[in-house]
ChimeraX commands (.cxc) that place a marker at each C-alpha (Angstrom):
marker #1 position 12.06,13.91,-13.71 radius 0.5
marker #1 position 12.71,11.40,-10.76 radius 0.5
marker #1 position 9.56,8.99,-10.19 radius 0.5
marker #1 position 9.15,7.78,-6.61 radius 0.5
marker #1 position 6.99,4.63,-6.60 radius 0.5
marker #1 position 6.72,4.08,-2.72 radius 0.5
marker #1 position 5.19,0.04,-3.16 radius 0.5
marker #1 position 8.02,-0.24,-5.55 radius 0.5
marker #1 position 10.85,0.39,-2.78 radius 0.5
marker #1 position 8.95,-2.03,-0.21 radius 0.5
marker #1 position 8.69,-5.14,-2.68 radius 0.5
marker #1 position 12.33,-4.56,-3.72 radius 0.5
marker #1 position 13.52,-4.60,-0.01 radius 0.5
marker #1 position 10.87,-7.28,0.63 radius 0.5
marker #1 position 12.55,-9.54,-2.13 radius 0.5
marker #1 position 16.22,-8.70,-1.16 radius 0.5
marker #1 position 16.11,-9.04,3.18 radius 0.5
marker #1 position 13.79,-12.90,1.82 radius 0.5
marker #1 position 16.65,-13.86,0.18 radius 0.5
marker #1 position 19.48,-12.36,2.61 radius 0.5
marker #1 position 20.99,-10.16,0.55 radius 0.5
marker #1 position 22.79,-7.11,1.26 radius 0.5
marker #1 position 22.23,-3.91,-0.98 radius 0.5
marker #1 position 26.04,-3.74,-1.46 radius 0.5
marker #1 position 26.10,-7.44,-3.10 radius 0.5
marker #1 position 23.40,-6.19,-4.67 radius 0.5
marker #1 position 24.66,-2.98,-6.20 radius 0.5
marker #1 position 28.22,-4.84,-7.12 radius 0.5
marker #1 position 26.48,-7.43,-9.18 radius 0.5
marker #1 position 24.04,-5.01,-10.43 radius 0.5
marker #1 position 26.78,-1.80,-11.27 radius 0.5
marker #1 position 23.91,0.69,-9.51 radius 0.5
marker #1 position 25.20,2.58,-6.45 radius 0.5
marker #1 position 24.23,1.34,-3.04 radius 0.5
marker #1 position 23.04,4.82,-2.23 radius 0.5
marker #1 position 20.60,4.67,-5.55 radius 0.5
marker #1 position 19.53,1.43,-4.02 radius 0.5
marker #1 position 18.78,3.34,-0.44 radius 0.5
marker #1 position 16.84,5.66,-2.47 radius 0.5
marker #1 position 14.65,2.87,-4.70 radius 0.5
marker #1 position 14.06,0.76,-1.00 radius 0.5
marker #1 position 13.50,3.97,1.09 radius 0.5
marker #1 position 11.63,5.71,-1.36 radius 0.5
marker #1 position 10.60,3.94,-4.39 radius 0.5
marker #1 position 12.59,6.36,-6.63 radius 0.5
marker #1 position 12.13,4.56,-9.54 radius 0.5
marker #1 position 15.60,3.09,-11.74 radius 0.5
marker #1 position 15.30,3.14,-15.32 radius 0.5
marker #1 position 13.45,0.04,-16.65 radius 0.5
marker #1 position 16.71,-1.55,-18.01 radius 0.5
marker #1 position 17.97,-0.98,-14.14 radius 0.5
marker #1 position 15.39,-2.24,-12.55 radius 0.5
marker #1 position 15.31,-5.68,-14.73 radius 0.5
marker #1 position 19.17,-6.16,-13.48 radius 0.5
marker #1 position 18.08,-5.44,-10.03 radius 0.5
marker #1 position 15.33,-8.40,-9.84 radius 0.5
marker #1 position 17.68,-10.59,-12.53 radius 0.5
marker #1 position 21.39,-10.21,-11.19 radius 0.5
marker #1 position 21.18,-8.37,-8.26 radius 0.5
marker #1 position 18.04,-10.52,-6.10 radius 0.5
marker #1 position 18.29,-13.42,-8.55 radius 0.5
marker #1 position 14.69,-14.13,-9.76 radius 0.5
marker #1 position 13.84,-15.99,-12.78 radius 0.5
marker #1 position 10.06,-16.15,-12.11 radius 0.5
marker #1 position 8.66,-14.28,-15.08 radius 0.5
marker #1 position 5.25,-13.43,-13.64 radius 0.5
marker #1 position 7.16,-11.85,-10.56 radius 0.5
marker #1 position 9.49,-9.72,-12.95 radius 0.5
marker #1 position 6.69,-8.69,-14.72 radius 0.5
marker #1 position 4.47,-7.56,-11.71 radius 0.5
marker #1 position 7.12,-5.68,-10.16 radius 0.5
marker #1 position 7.56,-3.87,-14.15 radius 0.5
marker #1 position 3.78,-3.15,-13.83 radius 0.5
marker #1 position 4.58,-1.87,-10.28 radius 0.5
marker #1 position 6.86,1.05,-11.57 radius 0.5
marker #1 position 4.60,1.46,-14.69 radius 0.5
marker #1 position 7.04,-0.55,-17.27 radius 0.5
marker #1 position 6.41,-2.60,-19.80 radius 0.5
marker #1 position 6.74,-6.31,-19.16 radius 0.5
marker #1 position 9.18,-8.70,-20.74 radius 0.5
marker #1 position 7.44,-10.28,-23.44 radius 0.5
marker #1 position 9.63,-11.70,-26.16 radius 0.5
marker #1 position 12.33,-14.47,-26.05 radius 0.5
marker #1 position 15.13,-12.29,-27.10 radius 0.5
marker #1 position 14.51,-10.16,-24.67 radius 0.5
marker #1 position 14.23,-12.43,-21.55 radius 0.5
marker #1 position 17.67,-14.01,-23.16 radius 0.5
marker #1 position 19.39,-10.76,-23.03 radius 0.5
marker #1 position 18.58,-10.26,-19.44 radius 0.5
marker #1 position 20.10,-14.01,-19.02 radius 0.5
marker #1 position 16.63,-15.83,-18.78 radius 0.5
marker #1 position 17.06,-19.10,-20.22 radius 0.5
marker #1 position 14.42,-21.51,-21.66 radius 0.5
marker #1 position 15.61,-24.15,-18.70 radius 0.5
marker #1 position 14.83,-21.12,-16.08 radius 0.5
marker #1 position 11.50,-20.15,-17.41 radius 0.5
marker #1 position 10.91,-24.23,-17.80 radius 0.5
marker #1 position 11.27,-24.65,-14.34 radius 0.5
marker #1 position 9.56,-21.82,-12.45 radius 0.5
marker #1 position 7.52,-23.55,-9.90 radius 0.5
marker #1 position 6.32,-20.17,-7.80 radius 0.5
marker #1 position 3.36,-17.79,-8.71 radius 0.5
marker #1 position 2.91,-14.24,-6.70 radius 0.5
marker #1 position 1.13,-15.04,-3.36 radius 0.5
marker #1 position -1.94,-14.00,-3.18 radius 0.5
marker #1 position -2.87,-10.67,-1.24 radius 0.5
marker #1 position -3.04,-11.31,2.81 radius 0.5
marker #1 position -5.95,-9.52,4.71 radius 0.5
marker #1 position -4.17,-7.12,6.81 radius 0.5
marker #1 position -5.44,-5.36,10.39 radius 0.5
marker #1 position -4.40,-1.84,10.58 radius 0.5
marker #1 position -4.51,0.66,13.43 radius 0.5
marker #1 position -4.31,4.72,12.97 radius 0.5
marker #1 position -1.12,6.08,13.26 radius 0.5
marker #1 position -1.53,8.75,16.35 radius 0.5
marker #1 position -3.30,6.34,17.96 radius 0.5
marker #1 position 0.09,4.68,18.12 radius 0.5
marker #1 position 2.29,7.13,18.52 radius 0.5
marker #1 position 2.94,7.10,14.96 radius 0.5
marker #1 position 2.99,10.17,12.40 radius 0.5
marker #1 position -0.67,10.46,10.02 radius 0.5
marker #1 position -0.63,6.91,8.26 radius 0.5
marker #1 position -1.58,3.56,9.26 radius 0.5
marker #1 position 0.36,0.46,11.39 radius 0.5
marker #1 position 0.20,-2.39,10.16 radius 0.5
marker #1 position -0.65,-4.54,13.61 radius 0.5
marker #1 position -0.68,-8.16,11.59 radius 0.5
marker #1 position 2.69,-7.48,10.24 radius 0.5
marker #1 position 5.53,-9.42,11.69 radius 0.5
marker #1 position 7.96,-6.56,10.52 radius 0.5
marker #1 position 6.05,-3.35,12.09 radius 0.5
marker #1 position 4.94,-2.17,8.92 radius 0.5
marker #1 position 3.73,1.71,8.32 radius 0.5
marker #1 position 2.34,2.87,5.53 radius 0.5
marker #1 position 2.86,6.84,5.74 radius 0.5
marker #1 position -0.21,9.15,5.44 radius 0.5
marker #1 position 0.83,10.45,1.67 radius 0.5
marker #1 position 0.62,7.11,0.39 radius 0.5
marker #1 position -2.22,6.45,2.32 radius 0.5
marker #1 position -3.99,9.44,1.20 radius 0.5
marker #1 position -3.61,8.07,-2.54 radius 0.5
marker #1 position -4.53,4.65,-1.66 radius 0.5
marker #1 position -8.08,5.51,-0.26 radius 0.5
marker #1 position -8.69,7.68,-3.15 radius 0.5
marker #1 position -8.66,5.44,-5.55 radius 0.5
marker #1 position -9.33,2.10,-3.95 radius 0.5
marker #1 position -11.61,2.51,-0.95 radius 0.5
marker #1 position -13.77,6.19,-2.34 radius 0.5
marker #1 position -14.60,4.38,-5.60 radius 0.5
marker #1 position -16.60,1.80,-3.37 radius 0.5
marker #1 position -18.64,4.04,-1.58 radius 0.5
marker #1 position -21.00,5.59,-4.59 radius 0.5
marker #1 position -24.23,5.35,-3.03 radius 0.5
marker #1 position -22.98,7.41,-0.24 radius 0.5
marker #1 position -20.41,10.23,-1.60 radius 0.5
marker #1 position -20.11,12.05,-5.39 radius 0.5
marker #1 position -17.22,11.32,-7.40 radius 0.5
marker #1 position -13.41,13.19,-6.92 radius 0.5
marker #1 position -14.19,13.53,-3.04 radius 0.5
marker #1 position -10.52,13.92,-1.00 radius 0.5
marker #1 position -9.43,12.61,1.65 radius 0.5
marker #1 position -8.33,15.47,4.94 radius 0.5
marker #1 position -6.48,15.47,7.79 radius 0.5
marker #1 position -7.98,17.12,10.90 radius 0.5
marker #1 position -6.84,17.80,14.45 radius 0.5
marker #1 position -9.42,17.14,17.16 radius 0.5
marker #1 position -9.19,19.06,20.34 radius 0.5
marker #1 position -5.80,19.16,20.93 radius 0.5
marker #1 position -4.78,15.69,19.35 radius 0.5
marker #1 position -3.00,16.65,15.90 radius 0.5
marker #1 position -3.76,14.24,12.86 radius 0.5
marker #1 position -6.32,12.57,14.72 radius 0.5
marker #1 position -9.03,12.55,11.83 radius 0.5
marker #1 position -9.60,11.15,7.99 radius 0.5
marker #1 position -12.56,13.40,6.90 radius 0.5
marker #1 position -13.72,12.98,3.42 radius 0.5
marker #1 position -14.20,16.39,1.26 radius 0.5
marker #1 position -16.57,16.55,-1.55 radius 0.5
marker #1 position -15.63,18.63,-4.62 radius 0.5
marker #1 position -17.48,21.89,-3.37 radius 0.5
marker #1 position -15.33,21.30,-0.34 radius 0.5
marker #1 position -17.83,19.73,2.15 radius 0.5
marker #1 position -17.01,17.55,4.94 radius 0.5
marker #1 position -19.75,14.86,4.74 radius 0.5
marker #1 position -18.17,11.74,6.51 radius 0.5
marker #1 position -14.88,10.35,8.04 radius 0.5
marker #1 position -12.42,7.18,7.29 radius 0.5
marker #1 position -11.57,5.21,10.56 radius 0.5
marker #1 position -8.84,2.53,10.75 radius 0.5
marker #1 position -8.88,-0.01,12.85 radius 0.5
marker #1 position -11.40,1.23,15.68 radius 0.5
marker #1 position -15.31,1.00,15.82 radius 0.5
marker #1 position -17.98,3.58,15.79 radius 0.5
marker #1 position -20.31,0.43,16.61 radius 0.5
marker #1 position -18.72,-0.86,19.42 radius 0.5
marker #1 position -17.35,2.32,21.85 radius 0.5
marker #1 position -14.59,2.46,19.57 radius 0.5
marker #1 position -13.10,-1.03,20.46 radius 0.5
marker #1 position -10.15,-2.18,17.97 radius 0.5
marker #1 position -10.53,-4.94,15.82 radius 0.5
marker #1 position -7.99,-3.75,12.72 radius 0.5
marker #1 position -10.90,-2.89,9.79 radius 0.5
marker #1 position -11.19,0.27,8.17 radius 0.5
marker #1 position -14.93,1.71,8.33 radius 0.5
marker #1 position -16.50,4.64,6.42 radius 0.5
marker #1 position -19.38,7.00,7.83 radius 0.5
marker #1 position -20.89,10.32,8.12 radius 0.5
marker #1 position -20.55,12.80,10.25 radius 0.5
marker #1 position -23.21,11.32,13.34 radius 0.5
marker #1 position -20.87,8.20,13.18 radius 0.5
marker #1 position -23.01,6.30,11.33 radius 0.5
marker #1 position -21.26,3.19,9.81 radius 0.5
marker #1 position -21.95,3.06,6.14 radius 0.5
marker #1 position -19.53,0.45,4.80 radius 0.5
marker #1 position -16.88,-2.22,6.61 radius 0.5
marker #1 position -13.91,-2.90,4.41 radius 0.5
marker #1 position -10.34,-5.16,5.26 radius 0.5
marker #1 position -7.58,-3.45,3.40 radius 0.5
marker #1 position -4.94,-6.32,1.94 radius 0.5
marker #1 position -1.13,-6.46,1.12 radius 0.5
marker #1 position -1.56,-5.56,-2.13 radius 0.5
marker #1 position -3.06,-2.02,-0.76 radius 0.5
marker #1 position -6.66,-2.87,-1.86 radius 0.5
marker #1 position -9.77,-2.50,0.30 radius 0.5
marker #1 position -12.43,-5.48,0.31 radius 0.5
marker #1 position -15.69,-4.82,1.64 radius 0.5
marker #1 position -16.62,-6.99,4.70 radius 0.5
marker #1 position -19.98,-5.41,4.86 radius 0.5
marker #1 position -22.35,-2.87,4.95 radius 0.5
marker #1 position -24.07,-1.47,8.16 radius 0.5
marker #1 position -27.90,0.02,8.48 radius 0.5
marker #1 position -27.64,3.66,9.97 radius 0.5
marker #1 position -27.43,3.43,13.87 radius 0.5
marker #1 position -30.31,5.12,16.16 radius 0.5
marker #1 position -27.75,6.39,18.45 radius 0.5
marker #1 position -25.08,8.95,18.21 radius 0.5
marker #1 position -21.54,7.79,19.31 radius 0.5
marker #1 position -19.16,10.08,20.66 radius 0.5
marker #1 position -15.71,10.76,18.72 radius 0.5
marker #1 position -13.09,7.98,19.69 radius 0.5
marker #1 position -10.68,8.56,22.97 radius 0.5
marker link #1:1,2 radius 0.2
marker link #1:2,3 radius 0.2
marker link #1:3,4 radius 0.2
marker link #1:4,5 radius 0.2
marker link #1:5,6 radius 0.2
marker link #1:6,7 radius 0.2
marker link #1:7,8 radius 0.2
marker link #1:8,9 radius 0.2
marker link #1:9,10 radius 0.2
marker link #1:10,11 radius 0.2
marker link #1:11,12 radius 0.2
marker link #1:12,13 radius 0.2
marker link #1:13,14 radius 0.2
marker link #1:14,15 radius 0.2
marker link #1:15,16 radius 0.2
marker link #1:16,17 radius 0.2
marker link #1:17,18 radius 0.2
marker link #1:18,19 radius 0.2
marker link #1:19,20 radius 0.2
marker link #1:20,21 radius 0.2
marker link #1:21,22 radius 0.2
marker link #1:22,23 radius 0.2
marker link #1:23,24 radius 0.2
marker link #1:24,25 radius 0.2
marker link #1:25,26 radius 0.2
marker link #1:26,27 radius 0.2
marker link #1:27,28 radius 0.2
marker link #1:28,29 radius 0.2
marker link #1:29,30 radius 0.2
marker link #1:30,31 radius 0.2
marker link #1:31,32 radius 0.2
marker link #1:32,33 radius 0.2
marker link #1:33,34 radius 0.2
marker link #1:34,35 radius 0.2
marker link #1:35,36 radius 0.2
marker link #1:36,37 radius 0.2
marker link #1:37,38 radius 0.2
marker link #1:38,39 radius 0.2
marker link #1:39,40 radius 0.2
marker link #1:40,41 radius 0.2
marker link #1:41,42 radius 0.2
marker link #1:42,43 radius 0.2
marker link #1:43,44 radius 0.2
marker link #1:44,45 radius 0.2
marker link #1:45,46 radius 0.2
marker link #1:46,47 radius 0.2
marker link #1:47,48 radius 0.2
marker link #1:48,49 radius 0.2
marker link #1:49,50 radius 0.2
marker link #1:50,51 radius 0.2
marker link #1:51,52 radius 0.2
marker link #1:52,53 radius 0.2
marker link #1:53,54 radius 0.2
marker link #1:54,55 radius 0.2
marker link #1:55,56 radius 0.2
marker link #1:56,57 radius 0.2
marker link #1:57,58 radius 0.2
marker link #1:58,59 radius 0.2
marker link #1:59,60 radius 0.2
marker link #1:60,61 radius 0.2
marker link #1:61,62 radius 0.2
marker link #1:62,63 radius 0.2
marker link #1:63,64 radius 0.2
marker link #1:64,65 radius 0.2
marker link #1:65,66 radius 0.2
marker link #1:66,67 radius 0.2
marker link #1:67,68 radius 0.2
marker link #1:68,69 radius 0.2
marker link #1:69,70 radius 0.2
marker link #1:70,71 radius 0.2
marker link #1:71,72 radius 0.2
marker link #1:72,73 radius 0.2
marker link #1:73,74 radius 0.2
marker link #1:74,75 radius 0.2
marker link #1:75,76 radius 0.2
marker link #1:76,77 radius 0.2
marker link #1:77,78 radius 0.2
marker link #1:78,79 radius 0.2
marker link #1:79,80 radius 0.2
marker link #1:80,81 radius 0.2
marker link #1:81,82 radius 0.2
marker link #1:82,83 radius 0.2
marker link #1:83,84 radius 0.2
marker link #1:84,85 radius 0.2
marker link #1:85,86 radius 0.2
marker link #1:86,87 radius 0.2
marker link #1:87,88 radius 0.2
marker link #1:88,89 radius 0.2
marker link #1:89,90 radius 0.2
marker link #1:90,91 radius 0.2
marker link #1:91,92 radius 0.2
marker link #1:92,93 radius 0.2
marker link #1:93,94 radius 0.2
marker link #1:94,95 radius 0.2
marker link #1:95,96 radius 0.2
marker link #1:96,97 radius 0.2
marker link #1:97,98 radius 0.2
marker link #1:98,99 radius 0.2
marker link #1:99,100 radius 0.2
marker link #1:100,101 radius 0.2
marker link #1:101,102 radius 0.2
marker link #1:102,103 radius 0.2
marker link #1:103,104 radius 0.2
marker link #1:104,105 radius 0.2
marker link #1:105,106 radius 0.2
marker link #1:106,107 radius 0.2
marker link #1:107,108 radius 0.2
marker link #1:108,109 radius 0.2
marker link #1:109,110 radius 0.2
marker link #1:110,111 radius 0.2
marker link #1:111,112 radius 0.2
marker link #1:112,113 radius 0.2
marker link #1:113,114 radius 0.2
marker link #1:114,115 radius 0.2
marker link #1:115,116 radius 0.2
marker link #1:116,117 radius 0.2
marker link #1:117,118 radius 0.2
marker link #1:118,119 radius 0.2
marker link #1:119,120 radius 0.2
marker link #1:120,121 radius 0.2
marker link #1:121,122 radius 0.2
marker link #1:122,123 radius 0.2
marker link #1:123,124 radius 0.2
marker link #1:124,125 radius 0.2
marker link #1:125,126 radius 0.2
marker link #1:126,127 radius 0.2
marker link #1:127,128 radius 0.2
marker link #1:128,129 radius 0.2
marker link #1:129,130 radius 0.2
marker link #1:130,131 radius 0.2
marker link #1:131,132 radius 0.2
marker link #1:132,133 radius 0.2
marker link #1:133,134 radius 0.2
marker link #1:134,135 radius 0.2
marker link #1:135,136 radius 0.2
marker link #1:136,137 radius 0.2
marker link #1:137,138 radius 0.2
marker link #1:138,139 radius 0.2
marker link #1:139,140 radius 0.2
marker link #1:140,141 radius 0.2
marker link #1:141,142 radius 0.2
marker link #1:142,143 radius 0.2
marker link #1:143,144 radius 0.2
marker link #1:144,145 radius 0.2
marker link #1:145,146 radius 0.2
marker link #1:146,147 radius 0.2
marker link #1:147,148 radius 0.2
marker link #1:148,149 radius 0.2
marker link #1:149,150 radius 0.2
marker link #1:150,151 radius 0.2
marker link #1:151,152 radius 0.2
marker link #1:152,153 radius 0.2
marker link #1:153,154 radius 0.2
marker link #1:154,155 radius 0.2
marker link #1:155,156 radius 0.2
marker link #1:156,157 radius 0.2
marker link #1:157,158 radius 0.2
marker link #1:158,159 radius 0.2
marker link #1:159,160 radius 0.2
marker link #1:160,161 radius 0.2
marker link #1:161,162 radius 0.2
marker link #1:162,163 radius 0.2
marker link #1:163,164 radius 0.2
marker link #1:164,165 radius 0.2
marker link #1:165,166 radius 0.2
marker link #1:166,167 radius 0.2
marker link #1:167,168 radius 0.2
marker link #1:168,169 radius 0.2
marker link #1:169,170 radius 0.2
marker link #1:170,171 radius 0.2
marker link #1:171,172 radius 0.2
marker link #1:172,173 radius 0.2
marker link #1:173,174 radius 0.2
marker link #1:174,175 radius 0.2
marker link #1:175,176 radius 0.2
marker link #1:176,177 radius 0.2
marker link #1:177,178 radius 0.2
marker link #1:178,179 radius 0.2
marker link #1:179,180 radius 0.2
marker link #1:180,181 radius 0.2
marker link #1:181,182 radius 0.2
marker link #1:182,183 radius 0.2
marker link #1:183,184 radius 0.2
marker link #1:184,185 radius 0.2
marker link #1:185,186 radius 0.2
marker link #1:186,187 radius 0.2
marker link #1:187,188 radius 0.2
marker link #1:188,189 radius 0.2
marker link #1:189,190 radius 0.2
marker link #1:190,191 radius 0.2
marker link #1:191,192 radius 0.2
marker link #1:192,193 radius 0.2
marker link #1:193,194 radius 0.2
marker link #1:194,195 radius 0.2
marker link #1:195,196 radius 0.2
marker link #1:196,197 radius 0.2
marker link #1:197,198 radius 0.2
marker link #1:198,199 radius 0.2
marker link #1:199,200 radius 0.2
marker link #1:200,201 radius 0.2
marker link #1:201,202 radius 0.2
marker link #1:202,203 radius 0.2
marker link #1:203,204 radius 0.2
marker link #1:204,205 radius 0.2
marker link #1:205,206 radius 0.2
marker link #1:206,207 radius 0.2
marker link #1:207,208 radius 0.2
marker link #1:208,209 radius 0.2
marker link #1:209,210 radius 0.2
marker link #1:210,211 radius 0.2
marker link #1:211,212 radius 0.2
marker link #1:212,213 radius 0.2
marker link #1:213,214 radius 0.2
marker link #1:214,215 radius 0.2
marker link #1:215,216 radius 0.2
marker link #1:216,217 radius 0.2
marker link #1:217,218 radius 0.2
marker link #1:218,219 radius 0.2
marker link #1:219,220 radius 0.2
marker link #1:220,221 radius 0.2
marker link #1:221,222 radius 0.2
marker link #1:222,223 radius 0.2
marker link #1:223,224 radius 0.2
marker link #1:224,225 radius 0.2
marker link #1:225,226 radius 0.2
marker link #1:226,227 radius 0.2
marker link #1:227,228 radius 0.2
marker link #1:228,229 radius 0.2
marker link #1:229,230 radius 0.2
marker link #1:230,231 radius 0.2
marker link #1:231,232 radius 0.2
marker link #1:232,233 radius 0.2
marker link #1:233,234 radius 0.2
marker link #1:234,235 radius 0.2
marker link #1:235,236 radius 0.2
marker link #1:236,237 radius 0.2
marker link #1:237,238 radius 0.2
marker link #1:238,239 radius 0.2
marker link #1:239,240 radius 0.2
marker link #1:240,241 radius 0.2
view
């Protein structure tokens, strides 16, 4: 069964188009078909973990261990571990001796709503130099698990996440479901309730009057960090134009 791994595809295209590398040079070095590399970088249809070792090792030319090994935890491998191993990939003692980078650390990000931008259901990445879009079924995943799990004292656990036309503007909503299938609040990105709806690229949770309950700032690494949380509001604000 083919695994797609969407983060996967963007840090392997990330890593190849830093170093200048074209996916042919990478797919001769590596014996993997350009058009299975399309599909990994497009995608994140995940190679098998032998594949995928070649790819960072021969084909992008990283020795870093603790890069290899988060992009392995990335597709949900194993990391290298033993010497033998790391020799048979062609990871020398000298290489690992001399690895002077770590990972960067995750970059606060501002994000806008996608239909407010013209865009499909997903979010734009406004801070990114490269236009980045992360599409609404990765999205939808992303704020399930990081950003719900945040909000106990004001939603139940398993609560989804639901697109909603408003009017005659299609995708225009993020309503949060609870398990009985209740609408009790809304996920807004980039825009806010507070301030008539004015962008300033954060990602606020609330209920259904438009009530701010919690202020987060989602990062490159696709986690949410709460900025702060908000008192209830006296007064209603109208949905966003």
């Amino acid at each position: 069964m083919r695994v797609r791994i969407p983060q996967l595809g963007r840090i392997v295209r990330q890593f190849r188009l830093e170093r200048d590398i074209g996916q042919k040079e990478v797919s001769a070095n590596v014996r993997y078909s350009t058009r299975s590399l399309r599909r990994l970088e497009k995608e994140g249809e995940r190679p098998e973990r032998v594949t995928l070792i070649r790819i960072l090792v021969d084909g992008l030319r990283i020795r870093d261990m603790q890069v290899i090994n988060h992009v392995l935890g990335i597709a949900q491998y194993a990391p290298l571990l033993t010497t033998d191993e790391m020799r048979c990939y062609g990871i020398s003692m000298e290489d690992l001796a001399a690895i002077t980078t770590t990972m960067p650390a995750p970059e606060p990000q501002k994000t806008l709503w996608g239909p407010n931008n013209r865009k499909p259901a997903g979010i734009c990445i406004t801070s990114s130099p490269t236009g980045e879009f992360i599409p609404w079924a990765e999205l939808k995943l992303e704020i399930e698990t990081g950003l719900f799990n945040q909000l106990g004292r004001h939603i139940p656990p398993n609560c989804t996440a639901f697109l909603d036309d408003y009017k005659d503007r299609r995708n225009w909503l993020v309503r949060i479901i609870d398990p009985e299938g209740k609408q009790i609040g809304y996920v807004w990105f980039g825009t806010s309730a507070d301030n008539n709806w004015a962008y300033d690229g954060l990602v606020r949770v609330g209920d259904e009057r438009y009530e701010v309950w919690q202020v987060f700032q989602r990062y490159s690494d696709g986690s949410y960090r709460r900025v702060r949380m908000q008192a209830p509001r006296l007064q209603r604000v109208g949905v966003h134009s």
